[in-house]
C-alpha positions in Angstrom: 28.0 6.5 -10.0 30.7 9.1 -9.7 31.5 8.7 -13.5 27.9 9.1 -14.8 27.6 12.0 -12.4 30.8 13.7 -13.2 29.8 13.4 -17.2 26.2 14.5 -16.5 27.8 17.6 -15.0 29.7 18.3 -17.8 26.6 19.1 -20.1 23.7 19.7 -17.5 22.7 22.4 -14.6 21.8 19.9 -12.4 22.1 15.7 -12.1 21.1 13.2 -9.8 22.3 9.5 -10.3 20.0 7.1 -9.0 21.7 3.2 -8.6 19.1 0.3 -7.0 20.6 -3.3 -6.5 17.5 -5.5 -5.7 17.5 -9.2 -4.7 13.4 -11.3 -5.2 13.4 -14.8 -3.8 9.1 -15.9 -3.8 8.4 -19.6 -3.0 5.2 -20.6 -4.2 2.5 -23.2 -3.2 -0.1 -23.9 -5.4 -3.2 -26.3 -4.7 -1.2 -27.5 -1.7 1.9 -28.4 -3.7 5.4 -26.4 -3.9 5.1 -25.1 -7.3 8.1 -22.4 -7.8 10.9 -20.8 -5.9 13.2 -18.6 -8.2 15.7 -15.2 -7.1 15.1 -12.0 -9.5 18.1 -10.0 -9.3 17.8 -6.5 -10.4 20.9 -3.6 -10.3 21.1 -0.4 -12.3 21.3 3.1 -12.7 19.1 6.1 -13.5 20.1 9.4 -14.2 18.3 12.5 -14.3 19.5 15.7 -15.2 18.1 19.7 -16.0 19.4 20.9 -19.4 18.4 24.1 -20.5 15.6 24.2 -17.9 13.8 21.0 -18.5 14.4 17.4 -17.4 16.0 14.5 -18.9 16.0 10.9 -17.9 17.3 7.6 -18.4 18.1 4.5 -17.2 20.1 0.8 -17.7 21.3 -2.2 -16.3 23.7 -2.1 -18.6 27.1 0.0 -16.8 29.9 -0.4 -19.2 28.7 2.7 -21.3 28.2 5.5 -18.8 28.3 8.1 -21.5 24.8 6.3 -23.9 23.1 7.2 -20.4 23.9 10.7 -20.2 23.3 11.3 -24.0 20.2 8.9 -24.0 19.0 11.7 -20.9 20.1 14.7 -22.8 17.9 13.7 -25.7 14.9 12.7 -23.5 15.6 16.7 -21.8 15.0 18.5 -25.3 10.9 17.4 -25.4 11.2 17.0 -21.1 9.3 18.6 -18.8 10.2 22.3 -17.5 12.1 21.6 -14.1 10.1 23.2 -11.2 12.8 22.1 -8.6 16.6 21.7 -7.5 17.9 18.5 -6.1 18.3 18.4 -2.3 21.9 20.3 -1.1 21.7 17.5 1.9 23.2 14.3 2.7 20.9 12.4 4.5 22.9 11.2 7.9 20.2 9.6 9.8 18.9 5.7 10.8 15.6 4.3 10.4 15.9 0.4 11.0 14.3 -1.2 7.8 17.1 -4.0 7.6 17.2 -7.4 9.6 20.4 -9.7 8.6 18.2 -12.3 9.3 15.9 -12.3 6.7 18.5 -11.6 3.7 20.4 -14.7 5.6 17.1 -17.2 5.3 17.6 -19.7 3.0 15.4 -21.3 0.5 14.6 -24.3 2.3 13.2 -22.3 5.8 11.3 -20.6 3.4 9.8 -23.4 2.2 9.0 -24.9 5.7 7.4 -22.2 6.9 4.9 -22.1 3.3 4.5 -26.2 4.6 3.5 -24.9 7.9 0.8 -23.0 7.1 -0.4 -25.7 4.7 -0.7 -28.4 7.6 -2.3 -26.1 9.9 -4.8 -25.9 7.4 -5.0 -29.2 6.1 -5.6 -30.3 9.5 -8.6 -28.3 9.9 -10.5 -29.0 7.2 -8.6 -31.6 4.7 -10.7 -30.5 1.1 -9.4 -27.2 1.6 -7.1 -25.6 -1.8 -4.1 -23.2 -0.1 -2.0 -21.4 -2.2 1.0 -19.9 0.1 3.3 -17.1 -0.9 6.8 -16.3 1.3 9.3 -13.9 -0.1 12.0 -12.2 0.8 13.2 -8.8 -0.8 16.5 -7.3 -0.1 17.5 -3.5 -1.5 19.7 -1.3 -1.3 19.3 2.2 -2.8 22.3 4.8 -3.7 21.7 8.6 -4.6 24.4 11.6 -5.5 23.7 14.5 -7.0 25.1 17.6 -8.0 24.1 19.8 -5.7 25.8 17.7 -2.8 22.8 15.7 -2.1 23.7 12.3 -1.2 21.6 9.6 0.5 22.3 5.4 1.1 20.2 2.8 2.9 19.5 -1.0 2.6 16.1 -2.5 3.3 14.6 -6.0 3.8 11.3 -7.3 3.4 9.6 -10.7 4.1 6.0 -11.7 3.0 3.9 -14.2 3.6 0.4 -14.9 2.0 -2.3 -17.6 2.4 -5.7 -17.9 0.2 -7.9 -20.8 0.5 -10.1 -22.4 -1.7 -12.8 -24.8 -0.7 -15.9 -26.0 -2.8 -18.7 -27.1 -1.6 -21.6 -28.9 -3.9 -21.9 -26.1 -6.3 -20.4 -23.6 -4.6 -17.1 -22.3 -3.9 -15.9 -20.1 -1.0 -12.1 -18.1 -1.4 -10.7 -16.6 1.7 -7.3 -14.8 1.4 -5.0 -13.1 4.1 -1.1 -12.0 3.9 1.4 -9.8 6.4 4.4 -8.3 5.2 7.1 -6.6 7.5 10.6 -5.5 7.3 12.1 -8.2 10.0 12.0 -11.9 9.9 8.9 -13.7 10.3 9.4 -17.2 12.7 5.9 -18.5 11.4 2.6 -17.6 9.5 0.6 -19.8 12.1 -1.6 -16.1 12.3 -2.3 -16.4 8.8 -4.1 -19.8 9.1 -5.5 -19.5 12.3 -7.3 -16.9 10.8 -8.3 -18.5 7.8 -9.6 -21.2 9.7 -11.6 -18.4 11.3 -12.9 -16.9 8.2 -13.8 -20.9 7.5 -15.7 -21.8 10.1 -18.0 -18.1 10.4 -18.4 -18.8 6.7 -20.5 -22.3 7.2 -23.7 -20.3 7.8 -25.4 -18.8 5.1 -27.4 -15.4 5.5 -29.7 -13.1 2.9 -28.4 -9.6 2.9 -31.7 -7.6 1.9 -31.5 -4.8 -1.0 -31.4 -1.3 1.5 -29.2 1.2 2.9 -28.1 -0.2 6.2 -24.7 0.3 8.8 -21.9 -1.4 6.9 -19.1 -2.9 9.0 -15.9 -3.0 7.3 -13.0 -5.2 9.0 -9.1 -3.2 8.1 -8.9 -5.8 5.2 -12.7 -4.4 3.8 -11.4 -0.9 4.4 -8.2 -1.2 2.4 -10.1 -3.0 -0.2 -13.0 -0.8 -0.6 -12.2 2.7 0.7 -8.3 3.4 0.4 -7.7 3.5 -3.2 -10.4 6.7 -4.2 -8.6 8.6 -1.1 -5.0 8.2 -1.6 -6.1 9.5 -5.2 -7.9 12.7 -3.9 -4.7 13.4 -1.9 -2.0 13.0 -4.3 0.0 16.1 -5.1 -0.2 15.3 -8.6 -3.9 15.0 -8.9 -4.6 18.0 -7.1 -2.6 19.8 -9.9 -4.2 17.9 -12.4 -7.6 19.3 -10.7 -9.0 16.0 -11.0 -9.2 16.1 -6.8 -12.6 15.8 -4.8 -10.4 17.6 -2.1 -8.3 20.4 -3.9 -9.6 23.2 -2.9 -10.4 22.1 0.9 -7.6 22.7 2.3 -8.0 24.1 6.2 -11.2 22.8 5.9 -13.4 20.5 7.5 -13.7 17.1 4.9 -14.4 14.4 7.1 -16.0 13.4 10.8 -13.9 15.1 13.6 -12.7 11.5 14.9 -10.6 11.2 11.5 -7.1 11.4 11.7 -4.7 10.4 8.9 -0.8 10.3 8.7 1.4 9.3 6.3 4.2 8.2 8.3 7.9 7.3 6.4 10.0 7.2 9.4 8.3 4.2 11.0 11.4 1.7 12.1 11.0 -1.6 10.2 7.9 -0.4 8.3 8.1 -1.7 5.1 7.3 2.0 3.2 9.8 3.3 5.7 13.4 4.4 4.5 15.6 7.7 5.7 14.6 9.4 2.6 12.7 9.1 -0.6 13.9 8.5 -4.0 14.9 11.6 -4.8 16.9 11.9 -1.3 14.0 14.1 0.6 14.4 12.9 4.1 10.6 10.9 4.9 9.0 12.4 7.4 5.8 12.2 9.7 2.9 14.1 7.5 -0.7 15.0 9.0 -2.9 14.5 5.7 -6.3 14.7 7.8 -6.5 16.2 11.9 -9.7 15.7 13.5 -11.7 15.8 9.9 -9.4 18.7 9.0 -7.3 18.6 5.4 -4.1 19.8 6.3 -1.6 18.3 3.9 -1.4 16.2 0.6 1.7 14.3 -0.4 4.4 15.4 -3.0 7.7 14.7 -4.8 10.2 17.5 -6.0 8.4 18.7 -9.2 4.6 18.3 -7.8 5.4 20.2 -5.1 7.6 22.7 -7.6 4.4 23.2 -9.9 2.2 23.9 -6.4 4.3 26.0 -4.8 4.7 23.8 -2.1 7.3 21.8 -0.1 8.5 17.9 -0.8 6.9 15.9 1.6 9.6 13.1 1.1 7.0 11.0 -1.1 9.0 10.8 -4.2 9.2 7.1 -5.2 9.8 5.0 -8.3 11.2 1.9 -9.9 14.3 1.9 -12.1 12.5 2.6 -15.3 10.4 5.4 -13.9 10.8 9.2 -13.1 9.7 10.0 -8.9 6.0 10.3 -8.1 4.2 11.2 -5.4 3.1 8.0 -3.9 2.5 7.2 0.0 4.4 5.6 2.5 2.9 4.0 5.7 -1.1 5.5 6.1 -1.9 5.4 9.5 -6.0 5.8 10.3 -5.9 6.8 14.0 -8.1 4.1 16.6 -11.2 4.8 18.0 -12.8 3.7 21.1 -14.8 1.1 20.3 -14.0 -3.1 20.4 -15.3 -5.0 17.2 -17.0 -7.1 19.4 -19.3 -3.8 20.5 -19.5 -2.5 16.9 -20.9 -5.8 16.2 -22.8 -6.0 19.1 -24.4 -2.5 18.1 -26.0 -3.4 15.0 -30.0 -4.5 14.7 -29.5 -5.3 10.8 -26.8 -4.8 8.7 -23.3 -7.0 7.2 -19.9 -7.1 7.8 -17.4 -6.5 5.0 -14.5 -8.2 5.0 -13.3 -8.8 1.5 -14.4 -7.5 -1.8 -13.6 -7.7 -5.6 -13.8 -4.3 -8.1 -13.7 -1.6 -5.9 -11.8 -0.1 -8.3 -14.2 0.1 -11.0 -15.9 3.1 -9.6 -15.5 6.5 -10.0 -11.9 6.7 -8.1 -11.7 10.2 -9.0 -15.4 11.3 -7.3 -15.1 8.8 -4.7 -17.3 6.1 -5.7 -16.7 2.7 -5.0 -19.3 -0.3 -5.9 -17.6 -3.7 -4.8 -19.3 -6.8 -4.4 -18.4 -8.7 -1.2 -16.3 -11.8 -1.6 -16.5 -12.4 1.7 -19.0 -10.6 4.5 -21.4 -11.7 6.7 -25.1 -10.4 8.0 -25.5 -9.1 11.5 -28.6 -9.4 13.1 -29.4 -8.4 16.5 -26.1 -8.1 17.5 -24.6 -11.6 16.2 -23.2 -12.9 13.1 -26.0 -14.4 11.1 -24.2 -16.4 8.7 -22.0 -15.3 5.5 -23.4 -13.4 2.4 -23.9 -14.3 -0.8 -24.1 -12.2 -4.4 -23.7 -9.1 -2.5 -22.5 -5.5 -3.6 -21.7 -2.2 -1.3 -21.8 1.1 -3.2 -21.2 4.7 -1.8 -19.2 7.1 -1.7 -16.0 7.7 0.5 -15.9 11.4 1.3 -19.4 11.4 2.3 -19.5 8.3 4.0 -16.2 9.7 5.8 -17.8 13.0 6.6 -21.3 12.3 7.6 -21.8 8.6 7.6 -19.8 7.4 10.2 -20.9 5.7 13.4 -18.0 4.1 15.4 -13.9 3.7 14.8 -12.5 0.4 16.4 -9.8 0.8 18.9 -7.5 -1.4 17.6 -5.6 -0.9 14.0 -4.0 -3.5 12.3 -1.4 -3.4 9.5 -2.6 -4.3 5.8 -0.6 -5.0 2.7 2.9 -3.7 5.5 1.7 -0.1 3.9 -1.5 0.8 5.7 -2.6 0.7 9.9 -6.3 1.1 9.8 -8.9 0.2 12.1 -12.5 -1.3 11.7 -14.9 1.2 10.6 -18.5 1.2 11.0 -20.8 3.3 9.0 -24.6 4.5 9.5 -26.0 3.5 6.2 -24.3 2.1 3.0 -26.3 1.1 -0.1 -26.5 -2.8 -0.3 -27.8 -4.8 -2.7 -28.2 -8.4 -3.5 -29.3 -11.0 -6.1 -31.9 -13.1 -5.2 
């Protein structure tokens, strides 16, 4: 790394070296059956460098040439981009736990005991039941130097486990899916078929879901699903500038229903969006995005936040291949005050959205979403009615957010290891169904 900076120096204003060795093991169960377990072992180097005023880039797996990278970046600089920023002067010094020994230590054959496990737990529920089962572990470590001083190491672990479930029955044919991903080593994934069993058994019942507006109760999963995509859009740095935001030009104001608070939240020990800086070595920090229904923040990298006038937030992230981009680390939604058995409890007619399929085929941009349920249920009087069937919800997310919300659960729960949300339950949401 020292090399490729000290040639990138040579010929440039400014260079930052970028180095990522990476280590994939998944395990795979298909149709009950151990299907594949394979390592992916990634390690290079990017470099990216201002020449002239604008920004070059490259990057290879291939080391024994330091000298093609630099030219292949100085070549990329002549068309690049005007630079809007200067690498961080900085070494990052401080800890945020995102690595357990543990997990880089499991071997193969746990993994696949623990993917077995689930399966039985299953099996032994309900015997016609399809599981597919995913664990994986993901070791990284990330080096960055720069010219400016800037300098920045960490190592982080991941472990994930997934379970979907298929079961027919006559003509029909019912998929229910959960996963939970973390930083530190997972003992057993008897949560994730205890609650498919769950979904299972509240799923026997059928229900019709009339064509209306009614309240809409969406579980975390139905939140991340349905609601999370069109609003990390409207509060990317990068979309903003683009003017392509529903939220541009609100900052300071009031967007959403005084009980919304958002954070985005990269300091979060064993989180797995967590790490002591960003990818451009920004220390991560603790961002308010929304207080109390107020926009007080989006999220940026170096050069979005360059072209805006504004700060780094420390959300500058990308893969080997790719120049930084704003993207999010952990969202937090803040709890309300209400259990999901009282939002329940609190509905005369309406459904419960827990899983959904082509959310993103809306209008991301504008804040539409139209998703038809995979899995929800009707609530009437109070009390599960029985699942749904040939269902869509459609609305949009800023209004619902601002205006259309009745009651925040008070207990959030971790989604995808990127986003702590709680249940959310909204006044009227248009439903329709095929009869």
């Amino acid at each position: 790394m020292e090399e490729i900076l000290d040639l990138a120096k040579r010929v440039a204003e400014e260079a930052e070296v970028y180095q990522i060795n990476s280590s994939y093991t998944p395990v795979s169960f298909e149709a009950n059956k151990l299907k594949q377990m394979e390592t992916k072992e990634t390690r290079g180097a990017a470099l990216r460098l201002v020449r002239n005023g604008r920004v070059g880039f490259s990057a290879t797996t291939d080391l024994r040439d330091p000298m093609k990278l630099v030219n292949d970046a100085l070549a990329v600089a002549e068309l690049g981009a005007e630079a809007k920023f200067h690498f961080p002067s900085a070494a990052i010094k401080r800890e945020i736990q995102v690595y357990d020994p543990l997990v880089e230590g499991l071997e193969v054959a746990a993994m696949i005991d623990l993917g077995r496990g689930v399966i039985e737990k299953v099996l032994a529920y309900n015997s016609s039941i399809l599981c597919d089962v995913g664990i994986s572990k993901h070791v990284e470590e990330v080096l960055l130097i720069n010219s400016r001083g800037g300098e920045a190491a960490y190592k982080k672990t991941a472990m994930a486990g997934s379970v979907h479930g298929n079961l027919m029955r006559d003509t029909e044919m019912l998929d229910v899916y959960d996963e939970r991903v973390a930083c530190q080593l997972a003992a057993s994934y008897d949560d994730l078929a205890e609650k498919l069993i769950e979904s299972f058994e509240q799923a026997k019942r059928v229900a019709t879901a009339p064509t209306k507006s009614m309240p809409v109760l969406f579980t975390p999963k139905g939140i991340a699903g349905t609601l999370m995509l069109p609003l990390q859009a409207a509060l990317n740095g990068k979309t903003v500038l683009q003017g392509a935001s529903a939220l541009g030009d609100r900052l300071e104001q009031r967007v959403f229903d005084p009980r919304v608070t958002i954070i985005d939240d990269g300091t979060l020990d064993f989180a797995p969006r967590s790490a002591v800086c960003d990818d451009e070595g920004v220390a991560t920090r603790r961002t308010p995005i929304v207080e109390q229904g107020v926009l007080k923040n989006f999220y940026y990298d170096l050069q979005t936040a360059g072209l805006a006038g504004r700060e780094s937030t420390g959300n500058g992230f990308r893969s080997l291949y790719s120049l930084p981009s704003p993207s999010p680390t952990s969202v937090l939604v803040a709890e309300g005050h209400d259990a999901f058995e009282d939002m329940v409890k609190g509905v005369k007619e309406g459904i419960l959205v827990d899983q959904v399929m082509g959310a993103w085929a809306g209008n991301v941009l504008s804040g539409d979403f139209s998703a038809n349920v995979h899995l929800g249920y009707k609530i009437e009087n109070g009390q599960i009615a029985g699942r749904v069937k040939d269902t869509m919800v459609a609305g949009n997310v800023f209004e619902a957010l601002k205006n259309g919300l009745e009651a925040i659960g008070k207990e959030a729960v971790w989604i995808h290891g990127s986003l702590k949300v709680p249940a959310l339950l909204f006044k009227s949401i248009s439903v329709s169904t095929k009869h």
